[in-house]
Backbone of each chain as nested JSON, in Angstrom:
{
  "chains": [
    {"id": "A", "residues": [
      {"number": 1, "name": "UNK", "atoms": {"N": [10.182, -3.643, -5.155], "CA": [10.417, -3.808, -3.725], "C": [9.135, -4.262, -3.031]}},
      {"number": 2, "name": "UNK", "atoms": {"N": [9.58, -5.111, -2.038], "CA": [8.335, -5.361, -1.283], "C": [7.933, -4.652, 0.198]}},
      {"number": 3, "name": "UNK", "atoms": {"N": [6.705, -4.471, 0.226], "CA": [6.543, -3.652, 1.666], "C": [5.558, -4.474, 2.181]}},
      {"number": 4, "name": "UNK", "atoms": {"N": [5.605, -4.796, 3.556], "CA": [4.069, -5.297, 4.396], "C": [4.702, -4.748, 5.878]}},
      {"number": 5, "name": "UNK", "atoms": {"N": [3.522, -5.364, 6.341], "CA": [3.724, -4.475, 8.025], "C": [4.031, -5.106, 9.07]}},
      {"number": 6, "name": "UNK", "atoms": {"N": [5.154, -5.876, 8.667], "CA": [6.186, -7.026, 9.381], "C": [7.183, -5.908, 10.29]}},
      {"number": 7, "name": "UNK", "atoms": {"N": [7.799, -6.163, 11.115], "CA": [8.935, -5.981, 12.125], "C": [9.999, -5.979, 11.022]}},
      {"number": 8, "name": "UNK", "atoms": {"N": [10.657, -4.67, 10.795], "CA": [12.025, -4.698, 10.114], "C": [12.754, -5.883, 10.15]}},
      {"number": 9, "name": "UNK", "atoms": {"N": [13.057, -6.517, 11.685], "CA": [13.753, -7.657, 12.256], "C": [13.222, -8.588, 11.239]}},
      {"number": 10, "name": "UNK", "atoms": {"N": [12.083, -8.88, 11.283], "CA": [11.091, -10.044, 10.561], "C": [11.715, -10.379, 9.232]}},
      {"number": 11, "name": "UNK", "atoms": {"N": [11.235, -8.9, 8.726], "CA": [11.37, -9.059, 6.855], "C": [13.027, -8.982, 6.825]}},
      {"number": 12, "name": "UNK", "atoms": {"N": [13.596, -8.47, 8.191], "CA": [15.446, -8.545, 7.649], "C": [15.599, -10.651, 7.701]}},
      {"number": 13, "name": "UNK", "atoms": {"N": [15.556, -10.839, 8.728], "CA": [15.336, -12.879, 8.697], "C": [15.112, -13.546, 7.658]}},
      {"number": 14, "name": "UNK", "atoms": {"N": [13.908, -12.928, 6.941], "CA": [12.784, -13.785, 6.344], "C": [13.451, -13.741, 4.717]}},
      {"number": 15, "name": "UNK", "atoms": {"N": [14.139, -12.308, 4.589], "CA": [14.732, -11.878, 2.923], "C": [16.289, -12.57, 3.235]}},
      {"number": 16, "name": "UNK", "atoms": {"N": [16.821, -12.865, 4.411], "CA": [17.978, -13.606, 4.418], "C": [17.913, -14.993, 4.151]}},
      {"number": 17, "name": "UNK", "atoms": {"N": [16.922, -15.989, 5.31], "CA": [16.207, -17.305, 4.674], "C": [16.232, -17.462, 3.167]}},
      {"number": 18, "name": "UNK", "atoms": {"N": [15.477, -16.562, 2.558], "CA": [14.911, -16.866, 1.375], "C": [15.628, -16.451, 0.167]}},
      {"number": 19, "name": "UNK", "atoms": {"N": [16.877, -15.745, 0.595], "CA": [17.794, -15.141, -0.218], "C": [17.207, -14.328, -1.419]}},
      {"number": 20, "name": "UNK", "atoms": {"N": [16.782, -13.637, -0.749], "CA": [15.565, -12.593, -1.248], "C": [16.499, -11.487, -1.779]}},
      {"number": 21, "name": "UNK", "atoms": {"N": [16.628, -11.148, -2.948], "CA": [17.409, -9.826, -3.8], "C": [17.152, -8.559, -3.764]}},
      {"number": 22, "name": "UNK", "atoms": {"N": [15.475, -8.925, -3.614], "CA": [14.865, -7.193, -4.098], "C": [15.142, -6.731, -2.614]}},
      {"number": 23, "name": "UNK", "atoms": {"N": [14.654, -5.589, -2.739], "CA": [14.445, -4.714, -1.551], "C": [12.836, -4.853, -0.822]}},
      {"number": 24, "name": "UNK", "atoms": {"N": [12.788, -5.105, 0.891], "CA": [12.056, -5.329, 1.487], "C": [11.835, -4.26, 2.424]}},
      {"number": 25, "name": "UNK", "atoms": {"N": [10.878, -3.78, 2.565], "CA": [10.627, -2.702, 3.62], "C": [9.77, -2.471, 4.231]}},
      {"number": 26, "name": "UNK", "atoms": {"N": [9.618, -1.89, 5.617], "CA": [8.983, -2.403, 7.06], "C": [7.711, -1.33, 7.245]}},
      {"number": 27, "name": "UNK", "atoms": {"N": [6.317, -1.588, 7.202], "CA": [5.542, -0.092, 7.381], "C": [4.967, -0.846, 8.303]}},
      {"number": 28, "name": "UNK", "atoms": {"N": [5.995, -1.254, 9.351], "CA": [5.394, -1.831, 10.856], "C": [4.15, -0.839, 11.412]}},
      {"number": 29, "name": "UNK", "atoms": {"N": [4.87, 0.861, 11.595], "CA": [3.783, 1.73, 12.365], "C": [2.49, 1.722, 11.264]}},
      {"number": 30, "name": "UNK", "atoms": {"N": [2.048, 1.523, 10.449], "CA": [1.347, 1.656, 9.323], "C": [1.05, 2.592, 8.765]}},
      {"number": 31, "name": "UNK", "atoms": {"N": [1.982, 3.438, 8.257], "CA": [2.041, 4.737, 7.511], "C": [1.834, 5.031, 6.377]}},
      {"number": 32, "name": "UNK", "atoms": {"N": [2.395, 3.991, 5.797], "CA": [2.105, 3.951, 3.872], "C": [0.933, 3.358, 3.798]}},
      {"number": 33, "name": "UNK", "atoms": {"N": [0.624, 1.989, 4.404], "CA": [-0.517, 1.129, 3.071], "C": [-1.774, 1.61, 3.226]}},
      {"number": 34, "name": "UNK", "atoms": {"N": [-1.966, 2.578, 4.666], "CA": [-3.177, 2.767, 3.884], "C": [-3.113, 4.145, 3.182]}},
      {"number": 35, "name": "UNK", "atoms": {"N": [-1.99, 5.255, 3.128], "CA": [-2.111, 5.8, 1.939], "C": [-1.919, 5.652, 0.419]}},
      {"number": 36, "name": "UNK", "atoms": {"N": [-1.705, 4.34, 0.398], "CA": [-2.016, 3.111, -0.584], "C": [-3.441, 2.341, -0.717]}},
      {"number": 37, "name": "UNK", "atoms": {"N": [-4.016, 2.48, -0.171], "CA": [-5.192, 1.875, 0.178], "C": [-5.041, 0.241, -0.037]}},
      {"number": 38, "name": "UNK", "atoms": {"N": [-3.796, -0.207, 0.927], "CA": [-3.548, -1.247, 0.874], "C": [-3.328, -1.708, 2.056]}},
      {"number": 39, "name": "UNK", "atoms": {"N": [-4.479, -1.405, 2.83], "CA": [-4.269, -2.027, 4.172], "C": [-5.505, -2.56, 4.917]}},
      {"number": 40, "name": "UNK", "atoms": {"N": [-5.663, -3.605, 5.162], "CA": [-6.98, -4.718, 5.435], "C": [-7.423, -3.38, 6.675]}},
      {"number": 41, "name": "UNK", "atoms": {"N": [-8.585, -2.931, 6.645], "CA": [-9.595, -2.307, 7.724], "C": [-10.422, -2.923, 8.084]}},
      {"number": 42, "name": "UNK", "atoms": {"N": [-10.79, -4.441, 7.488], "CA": [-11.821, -5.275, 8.192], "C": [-11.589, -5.488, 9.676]}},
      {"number": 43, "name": "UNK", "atoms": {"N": [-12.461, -5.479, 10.638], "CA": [-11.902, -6.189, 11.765], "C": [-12.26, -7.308, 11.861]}},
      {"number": 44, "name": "UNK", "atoms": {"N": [-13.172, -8.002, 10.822], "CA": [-13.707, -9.405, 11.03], "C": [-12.568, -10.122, 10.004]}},
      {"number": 45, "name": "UNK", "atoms": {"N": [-11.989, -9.748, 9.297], "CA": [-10.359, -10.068, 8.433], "C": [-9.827, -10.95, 9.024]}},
      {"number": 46, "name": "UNK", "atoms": {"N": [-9.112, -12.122, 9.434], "CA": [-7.828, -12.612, 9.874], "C": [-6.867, -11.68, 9.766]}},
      {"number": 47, "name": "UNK", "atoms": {"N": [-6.574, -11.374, 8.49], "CA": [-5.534, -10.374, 8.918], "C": [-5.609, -8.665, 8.606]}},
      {"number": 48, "name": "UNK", "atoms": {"N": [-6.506, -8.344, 9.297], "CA": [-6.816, -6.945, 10.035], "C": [-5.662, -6.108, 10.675]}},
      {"number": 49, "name": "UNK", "atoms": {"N": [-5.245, -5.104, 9.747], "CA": [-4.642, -4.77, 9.875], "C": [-3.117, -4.943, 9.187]}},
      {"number": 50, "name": "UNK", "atoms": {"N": [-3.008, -5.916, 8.75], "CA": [-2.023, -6.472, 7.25], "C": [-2.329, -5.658, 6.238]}},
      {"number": 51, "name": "UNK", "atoms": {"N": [-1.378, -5.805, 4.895], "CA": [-1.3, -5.47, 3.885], "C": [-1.927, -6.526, 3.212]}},
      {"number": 52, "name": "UNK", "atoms": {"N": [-3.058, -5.597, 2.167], "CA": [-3.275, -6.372, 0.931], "C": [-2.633, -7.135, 0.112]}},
      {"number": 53, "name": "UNK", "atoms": {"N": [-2.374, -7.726, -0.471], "CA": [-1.531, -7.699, -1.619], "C": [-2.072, -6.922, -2.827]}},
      {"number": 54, "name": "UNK", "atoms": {"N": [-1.242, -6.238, -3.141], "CA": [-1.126, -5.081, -4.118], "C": [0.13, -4.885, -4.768]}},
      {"number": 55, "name": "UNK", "atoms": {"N": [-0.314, -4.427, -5.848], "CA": [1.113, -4.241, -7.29], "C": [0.975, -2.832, -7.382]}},
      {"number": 56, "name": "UNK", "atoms": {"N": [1.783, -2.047, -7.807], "CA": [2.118, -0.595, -8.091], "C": [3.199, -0.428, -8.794]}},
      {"number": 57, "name": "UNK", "atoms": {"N": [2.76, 0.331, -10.036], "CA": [3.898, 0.888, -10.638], "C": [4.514, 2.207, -11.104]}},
      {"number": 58, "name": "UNK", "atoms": {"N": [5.308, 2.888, -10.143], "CA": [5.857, 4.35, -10.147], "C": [6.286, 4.768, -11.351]}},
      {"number": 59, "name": "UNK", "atoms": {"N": [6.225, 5.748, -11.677], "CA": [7.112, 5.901, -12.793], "C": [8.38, 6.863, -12.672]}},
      {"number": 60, "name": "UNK", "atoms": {"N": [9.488, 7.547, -13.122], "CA": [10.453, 7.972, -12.313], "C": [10.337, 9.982, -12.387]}},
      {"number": 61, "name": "UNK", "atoms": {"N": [8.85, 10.1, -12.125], "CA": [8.339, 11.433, -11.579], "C": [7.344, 11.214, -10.762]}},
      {"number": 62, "name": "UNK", "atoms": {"N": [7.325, 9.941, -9.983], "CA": [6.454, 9.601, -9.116], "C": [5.048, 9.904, -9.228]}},
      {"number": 63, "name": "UNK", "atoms": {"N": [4.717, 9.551, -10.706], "CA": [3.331, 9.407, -10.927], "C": [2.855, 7.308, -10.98]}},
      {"number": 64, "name": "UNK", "atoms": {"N": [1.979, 7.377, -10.566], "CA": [1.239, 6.091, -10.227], "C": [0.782, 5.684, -11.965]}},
      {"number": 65, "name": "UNK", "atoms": {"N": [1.508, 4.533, -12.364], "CA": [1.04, 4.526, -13.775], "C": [0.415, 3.268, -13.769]}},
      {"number": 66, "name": "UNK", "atoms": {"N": [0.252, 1.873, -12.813], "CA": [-0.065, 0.878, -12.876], "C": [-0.752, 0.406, -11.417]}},
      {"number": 67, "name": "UNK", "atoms": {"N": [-1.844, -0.006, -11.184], "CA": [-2.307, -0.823, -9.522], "C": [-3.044, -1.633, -10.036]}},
      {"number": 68, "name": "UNK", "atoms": {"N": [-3.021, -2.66, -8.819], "CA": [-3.688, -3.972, -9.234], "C": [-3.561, -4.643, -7.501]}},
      {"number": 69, "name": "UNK", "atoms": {"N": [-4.762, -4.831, -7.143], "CA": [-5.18, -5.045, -5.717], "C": [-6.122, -6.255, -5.715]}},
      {"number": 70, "name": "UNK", "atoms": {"N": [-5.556, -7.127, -5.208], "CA": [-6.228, -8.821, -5.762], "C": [-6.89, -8.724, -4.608]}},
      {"number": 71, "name": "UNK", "atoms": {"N": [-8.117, -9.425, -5.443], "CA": [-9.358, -9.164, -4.133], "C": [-9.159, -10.4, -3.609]}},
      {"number": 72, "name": "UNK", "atoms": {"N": [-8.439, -11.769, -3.773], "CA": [-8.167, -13.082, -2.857], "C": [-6.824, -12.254, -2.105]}},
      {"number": 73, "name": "UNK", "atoms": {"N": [-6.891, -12.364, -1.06], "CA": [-4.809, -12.148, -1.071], "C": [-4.014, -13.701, -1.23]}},
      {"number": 74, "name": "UNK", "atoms": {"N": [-4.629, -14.599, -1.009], "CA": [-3.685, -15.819, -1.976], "C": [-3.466, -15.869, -3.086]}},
      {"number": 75, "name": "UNK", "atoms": {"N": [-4.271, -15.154, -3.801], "CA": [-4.259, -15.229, -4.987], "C": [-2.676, -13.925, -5.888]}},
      {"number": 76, "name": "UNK", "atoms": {"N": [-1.589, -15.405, -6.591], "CA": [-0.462, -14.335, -6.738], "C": [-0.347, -13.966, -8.079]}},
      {"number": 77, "name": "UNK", "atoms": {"N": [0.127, -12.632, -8.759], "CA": [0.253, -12.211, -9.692], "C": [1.128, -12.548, -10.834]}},
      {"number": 78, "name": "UNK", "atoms": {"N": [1.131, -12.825, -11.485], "CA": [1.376, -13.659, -12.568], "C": [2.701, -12.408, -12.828]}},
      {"number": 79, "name": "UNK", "atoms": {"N": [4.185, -12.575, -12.824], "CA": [5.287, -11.392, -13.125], "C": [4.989, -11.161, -14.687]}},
      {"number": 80, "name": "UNK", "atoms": {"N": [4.474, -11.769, -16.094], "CA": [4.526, -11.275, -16.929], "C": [3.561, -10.44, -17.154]}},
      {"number": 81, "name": "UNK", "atoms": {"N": [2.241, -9.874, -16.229], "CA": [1.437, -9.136, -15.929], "C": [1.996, -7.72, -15.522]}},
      {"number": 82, "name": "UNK", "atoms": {"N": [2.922, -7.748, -14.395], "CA": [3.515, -6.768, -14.002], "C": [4.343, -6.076, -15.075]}},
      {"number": 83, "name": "UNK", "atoms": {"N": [5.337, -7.059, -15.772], "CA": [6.161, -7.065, -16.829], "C": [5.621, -5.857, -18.168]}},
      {"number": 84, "name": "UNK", "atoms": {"N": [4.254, -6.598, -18.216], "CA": [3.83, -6.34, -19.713], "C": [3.456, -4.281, -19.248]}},
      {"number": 85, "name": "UNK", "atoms": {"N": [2.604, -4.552, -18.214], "CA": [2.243, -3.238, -17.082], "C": [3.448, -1.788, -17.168]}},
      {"number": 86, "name": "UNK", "atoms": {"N": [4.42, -2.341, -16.889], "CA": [5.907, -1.19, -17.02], "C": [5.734, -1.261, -19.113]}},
      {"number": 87, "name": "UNK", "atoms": {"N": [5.552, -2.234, -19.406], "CA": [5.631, -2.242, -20.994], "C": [4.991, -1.008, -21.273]}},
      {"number": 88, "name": "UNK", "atoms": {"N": [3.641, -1.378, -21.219], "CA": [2.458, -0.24, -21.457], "C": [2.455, 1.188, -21.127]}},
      {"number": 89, "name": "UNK", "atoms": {"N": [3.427, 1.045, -20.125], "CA": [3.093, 2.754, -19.238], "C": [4.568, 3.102, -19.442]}},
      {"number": 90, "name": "UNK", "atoms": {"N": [5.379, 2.103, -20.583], "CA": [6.58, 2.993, -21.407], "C": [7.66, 3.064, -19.882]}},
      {"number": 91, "name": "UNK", "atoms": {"N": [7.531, 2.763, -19.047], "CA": [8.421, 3.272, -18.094], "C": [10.251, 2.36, -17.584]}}
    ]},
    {"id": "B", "residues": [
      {"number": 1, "name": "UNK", "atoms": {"N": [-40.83, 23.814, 17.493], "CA": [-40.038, 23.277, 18.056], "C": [-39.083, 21.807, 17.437]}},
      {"number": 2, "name": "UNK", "atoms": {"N": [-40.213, 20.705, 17.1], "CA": [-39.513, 19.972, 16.274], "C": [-39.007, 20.78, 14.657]}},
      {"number": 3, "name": "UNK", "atoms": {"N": [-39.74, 21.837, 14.375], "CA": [-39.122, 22.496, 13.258], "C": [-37.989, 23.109, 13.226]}},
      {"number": 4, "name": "UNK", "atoms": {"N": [-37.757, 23.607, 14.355], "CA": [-36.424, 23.983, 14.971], "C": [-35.37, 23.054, 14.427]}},
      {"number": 5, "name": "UNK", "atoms": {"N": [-35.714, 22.001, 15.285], "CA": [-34.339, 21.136, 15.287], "C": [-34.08, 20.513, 14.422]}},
      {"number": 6, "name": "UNK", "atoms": {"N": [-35.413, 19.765, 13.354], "CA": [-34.771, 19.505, 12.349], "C": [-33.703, 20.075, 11.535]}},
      {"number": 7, "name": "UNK", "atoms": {"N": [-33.304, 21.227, 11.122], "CA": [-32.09, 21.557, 10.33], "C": [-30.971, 20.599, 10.683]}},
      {"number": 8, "name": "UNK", "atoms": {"N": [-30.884, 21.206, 12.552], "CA": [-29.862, 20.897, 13.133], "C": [-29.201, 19.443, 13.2]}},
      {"number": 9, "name": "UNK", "atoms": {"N": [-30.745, 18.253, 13.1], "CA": [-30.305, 17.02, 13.324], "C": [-29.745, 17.008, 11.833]}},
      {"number": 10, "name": "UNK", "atoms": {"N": [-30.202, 17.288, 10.595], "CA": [-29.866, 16.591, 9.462], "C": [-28.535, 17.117, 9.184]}},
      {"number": 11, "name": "UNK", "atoms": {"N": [-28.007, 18.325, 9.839], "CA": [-26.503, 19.049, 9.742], "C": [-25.732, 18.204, 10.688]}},
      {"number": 12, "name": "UNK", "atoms": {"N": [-26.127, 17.283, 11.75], "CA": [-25.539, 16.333, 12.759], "C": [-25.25, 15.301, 11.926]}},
      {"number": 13, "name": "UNK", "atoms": {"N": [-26.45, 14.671, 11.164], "CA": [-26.581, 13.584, 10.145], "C": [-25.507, 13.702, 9.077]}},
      {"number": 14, "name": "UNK", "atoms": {"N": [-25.294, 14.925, 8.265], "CA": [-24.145, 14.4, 7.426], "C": [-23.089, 15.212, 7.831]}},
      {"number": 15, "name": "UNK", "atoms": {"N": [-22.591, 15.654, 8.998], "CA": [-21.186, 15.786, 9.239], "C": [-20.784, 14.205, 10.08]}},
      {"number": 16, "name": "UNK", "atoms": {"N": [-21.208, 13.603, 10.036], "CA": [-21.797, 12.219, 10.452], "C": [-21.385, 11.412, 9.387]}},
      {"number": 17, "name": "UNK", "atoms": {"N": [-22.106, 11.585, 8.327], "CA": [-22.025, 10.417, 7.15], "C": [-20.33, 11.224, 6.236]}},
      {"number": 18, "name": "UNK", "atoms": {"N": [-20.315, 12.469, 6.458], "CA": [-18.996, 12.872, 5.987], "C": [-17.441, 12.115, 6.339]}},
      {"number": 19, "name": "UNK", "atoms": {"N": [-17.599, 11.845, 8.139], "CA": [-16.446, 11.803, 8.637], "C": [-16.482, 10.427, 8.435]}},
      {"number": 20, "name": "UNK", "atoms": {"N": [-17.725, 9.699, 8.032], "CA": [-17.338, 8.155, 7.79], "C": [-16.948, 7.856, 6.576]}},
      {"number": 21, "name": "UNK", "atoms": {"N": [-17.012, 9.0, 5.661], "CA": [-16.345, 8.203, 4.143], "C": [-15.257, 8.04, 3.771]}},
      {"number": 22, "name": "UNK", "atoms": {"N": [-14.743, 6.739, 3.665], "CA": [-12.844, 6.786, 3.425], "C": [-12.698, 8.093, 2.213]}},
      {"number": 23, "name": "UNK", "atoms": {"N": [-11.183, 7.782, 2.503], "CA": [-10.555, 8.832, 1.629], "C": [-10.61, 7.933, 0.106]}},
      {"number": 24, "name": "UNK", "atoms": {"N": [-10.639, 8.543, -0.988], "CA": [-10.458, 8.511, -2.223], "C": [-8.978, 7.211, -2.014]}},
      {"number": 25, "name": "UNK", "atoms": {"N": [-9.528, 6.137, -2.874], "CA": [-8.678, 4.949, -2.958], "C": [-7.058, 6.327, -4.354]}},
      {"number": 26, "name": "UNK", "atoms": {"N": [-6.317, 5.341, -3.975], "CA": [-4.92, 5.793, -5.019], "C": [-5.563, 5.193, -6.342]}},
      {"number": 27, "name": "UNK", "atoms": {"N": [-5.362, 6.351, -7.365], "CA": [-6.014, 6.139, -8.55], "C": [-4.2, 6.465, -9.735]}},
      {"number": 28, "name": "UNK", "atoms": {"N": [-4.478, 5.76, -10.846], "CA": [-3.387, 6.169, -11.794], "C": [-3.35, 7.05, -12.08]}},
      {"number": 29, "name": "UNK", "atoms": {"N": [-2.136, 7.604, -12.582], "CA": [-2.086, 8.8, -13.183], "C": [-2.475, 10.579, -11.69]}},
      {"number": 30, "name": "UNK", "atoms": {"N": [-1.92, 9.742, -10.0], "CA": [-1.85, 10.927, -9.699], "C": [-0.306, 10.61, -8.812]}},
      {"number": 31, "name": "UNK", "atoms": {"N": [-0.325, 11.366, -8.134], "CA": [1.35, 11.497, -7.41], "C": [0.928, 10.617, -6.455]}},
      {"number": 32, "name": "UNK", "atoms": {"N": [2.431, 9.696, -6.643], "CA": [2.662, 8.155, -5.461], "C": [2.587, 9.275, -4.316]}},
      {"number": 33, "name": "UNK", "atoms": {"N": [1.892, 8.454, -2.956], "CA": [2.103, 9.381, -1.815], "C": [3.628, 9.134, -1.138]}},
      {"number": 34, "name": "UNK", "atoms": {"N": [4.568, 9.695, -1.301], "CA": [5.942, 9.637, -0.953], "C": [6.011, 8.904, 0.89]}},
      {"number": 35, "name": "UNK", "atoms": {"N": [7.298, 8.475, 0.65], "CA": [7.064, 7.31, 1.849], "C": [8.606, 7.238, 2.774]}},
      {"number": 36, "name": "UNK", "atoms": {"N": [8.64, 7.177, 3.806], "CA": [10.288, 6.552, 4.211], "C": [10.133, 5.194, 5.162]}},
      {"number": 37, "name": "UNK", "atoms": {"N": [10.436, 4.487, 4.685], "CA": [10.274, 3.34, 5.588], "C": [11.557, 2.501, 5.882]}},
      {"number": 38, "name": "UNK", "atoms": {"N": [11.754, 1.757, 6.679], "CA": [12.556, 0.917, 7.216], "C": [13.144, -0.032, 6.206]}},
      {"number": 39, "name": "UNK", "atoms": {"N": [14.397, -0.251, 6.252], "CA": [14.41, -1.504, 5.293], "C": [16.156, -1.936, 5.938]}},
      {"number": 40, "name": "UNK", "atoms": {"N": [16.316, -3.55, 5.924], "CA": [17.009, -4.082, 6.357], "C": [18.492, -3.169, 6.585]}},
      {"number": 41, "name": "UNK", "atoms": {"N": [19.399, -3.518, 7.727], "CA": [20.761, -3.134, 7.374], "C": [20.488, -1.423, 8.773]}},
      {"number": 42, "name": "UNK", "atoms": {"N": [19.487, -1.253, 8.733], "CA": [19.162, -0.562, 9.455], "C": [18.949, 1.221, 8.8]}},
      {"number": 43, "name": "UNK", "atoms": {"N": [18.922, 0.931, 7.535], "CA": [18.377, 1.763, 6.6], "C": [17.412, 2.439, 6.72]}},
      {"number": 44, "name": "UNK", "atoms": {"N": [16.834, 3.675, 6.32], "CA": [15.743, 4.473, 5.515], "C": [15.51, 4.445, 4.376]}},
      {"number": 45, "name": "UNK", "atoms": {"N": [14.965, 3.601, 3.624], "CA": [14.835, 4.324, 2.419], "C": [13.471, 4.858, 1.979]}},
      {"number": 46, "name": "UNK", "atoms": {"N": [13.805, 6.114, 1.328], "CA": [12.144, 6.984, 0.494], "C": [12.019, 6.881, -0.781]}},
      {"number": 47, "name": "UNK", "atoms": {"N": [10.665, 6.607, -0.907], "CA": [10.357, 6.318, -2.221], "C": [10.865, 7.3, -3.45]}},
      {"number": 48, "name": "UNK", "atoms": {"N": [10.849, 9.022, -3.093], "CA": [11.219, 9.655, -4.174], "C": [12.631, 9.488, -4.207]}},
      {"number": 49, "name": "UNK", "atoms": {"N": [13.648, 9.016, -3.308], "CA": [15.106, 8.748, -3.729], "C": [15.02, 7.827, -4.579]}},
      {"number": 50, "name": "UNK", "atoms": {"N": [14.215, 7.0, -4.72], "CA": [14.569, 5.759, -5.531], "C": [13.94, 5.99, -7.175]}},
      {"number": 51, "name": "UNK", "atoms": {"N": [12.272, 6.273, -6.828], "CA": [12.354, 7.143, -8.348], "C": [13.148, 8.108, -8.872]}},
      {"number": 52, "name": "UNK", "atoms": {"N": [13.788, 8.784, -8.428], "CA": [14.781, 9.577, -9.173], "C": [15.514, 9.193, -10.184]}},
      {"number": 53, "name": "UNK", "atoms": {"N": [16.158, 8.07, -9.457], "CA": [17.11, 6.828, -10.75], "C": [16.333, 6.105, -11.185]}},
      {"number": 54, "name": "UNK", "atoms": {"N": [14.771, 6.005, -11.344], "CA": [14.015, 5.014, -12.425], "C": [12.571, 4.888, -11.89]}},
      {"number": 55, "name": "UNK", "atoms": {"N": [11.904, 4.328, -12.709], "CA": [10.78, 3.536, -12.088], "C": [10.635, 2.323, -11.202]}},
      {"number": 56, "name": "UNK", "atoms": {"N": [9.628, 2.521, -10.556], "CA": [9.804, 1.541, -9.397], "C": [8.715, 0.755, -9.256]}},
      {"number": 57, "name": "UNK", "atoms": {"N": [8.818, -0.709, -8.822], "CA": [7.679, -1.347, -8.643], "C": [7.309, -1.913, -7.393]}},
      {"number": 58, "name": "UNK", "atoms": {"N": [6.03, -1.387, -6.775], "CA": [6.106, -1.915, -5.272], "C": [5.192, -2.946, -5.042]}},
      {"number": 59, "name": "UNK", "atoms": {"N": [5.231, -4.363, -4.425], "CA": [3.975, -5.036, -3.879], "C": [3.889, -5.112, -2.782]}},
      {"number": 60, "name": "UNK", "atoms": {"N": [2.669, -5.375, -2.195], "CA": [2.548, -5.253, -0.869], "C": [1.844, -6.494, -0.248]}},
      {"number": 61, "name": "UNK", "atoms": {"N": [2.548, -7.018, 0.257], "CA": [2.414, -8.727, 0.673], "C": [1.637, -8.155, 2.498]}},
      {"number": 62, "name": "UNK", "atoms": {"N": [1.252, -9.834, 2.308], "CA": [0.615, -10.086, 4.219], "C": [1.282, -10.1, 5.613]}},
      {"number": 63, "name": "UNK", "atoms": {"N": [2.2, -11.513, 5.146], "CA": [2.956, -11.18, 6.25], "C": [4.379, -12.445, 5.897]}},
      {"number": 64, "name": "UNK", "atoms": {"N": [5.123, -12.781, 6.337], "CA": [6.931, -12.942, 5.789], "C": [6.693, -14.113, 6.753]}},
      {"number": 65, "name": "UNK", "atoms": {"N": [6.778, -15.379, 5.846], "CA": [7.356, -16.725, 6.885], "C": [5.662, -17.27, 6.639]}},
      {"number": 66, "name": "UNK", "atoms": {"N": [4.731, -16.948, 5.933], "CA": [3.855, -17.329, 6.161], "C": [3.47, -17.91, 4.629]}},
      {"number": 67, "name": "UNK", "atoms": {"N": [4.075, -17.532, 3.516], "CA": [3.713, -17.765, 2.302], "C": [2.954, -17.329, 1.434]}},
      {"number": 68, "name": "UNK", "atoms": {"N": [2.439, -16.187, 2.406], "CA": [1.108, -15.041, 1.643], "C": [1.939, -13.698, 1.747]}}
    ]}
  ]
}
């Protein structure tokens, strides 16, 4: 699932446009990313106050078995990375 | 007199340098911090409902319509 700190409205538009499958979800007030530590605190940032891009992988006792926090945020993650990631941590 | 106060400034000094240190980044291997957030349709959904039925994978993008 994807999360950033878009307007519910936004990411509801944007996953319809794009006919987007997964699940998208809104941490408009910013509640999660930075208890993710996935949330830009620069104020000299462009986007200050955005979500990093960041990967996470839960496992189903909600232990954290995989992160990966790209220090470009253009820079996108390759899915057989993520893929291989759930491989490794058996989940 | 300045002997005095020294204690006091350097006890000013790191409750000082304390309250500026972020919190401990999310490390593997401890508990996801559980979450409820918004999601289309006009939904809630929380993260431990969804691990329950499996593992889950979350990314966390910039911003929607923008390509990042």
């Amino acid at each position: 699932m994807g999360v950033s700190a878009d307007h519910i409205a936004t990411l509801e538009a944007w996953g319809k446009q794009n006919k987007i499958s997964y699940l998208l979800l809104s941490d408009f007030r910013r509640a999660m990313l930075p208890s993710y530590d996935a949330l830009v605190t620069d104020e000299k940032s462009p986007i200050f106050r955005y979500a990093k891009r960041a990967y996470f992988v839960i496992d189903k006792n909600g232990i954290v078995r995989w992160i990966k926090v790209e220090a470009n945020p253009l820079d996108l993650l390759d899915p057989a990375e993520v893929l291989k990631a759930l491989k490794d941590a058996g989940v | 007199m300045r002997r005095a106060t020294a204690p006091l400034v350097a006890a000013l000094l790191l409750t000082g340098l304390a309250l500026t240190v972020p919190a401990a980044a999310l490390e593997v291997g401890q508990k996801a911090p559980d979450f409820t957030l918004a999601a289309p349709g006009g939904k809630q959904v929380k993260l431990s409902d969804l691990t329950a039925k499996g593992p889950v994978v979350i990314f966390t993008f910039i911003q929607a319509f923008t390509g990042t």
